[in-house]
C-alpha positions, 0 to 999 in steps of 0.5 A: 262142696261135696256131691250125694248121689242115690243109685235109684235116682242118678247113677253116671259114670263118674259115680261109678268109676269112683266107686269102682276105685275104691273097691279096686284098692284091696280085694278086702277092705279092713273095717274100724268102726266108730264109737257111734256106729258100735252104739247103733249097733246096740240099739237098732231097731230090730234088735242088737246087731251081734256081729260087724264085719272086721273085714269087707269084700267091697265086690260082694256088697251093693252100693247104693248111695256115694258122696263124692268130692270136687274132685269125684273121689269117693267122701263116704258111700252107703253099702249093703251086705245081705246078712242071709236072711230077710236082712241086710246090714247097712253101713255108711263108709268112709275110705281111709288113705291106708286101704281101710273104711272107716264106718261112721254108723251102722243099722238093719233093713229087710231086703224087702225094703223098697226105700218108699221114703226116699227124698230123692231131692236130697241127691243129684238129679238126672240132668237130662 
């Protein structure tokens, strides 16, 4: 069994320190991409992403959504790297045992985007 939280919509401690984890094992992250996320990659909707990072300074993207285990490590997370314009790159990352994220999929958002369809019900609520 595994936990989804949406840092919009419940963000503890737990989630944190987790994530916090993660991004503490190496100052730079090497990132492998999966066939599937190189294909999104082509074919997203604002056009072919032309560059994926090989490399990711996890302190310098926005986490906004993590899965945890049982046992709160960190499953996979959704991170967002400003592309430098209205853009961001989206990237869905599973941390690997060796220091690297595997990144299952990739597609574009403005930063403008204020998620307005967000199913918060898909996630942990705020017990209190």
């Amino acid at each position: 069994m595994s936990y989804v939280y949406n840092r919009g919509v419940y963000w503890p401690d737990v989630v944190r320190h987790a994530v916090d984890e993660v991004m503490q094992q190496a100052p730079v992250h090497r990132c492998c991409y999966s066939q599937h996320a190189e294909e999104a990659a082509k074919q997203d909707r604002f056009g072919p992403i032309k560059f994926l990072p090989p490399n990711l300074q996890l302190s310098e993207t926005d986490v906004i959504e993590a899965e945890l285990t049982e046992t709160a490590r960190v499953h996979k997370f959704l991170a967002r790297v400003s592309m430098g314009d209205d853009r961001d790159l989206i990237l869905v990352l599973m941390p690997r045992n060796t220091g690297e994220l595997w990144c299952k999929t990739v597609w574009i958002n403005k930063n403008t985007d204020r998620h307005s369809t967000l199913r918060s019900k898909n996630y942990i609520q705020n017990p209190g």
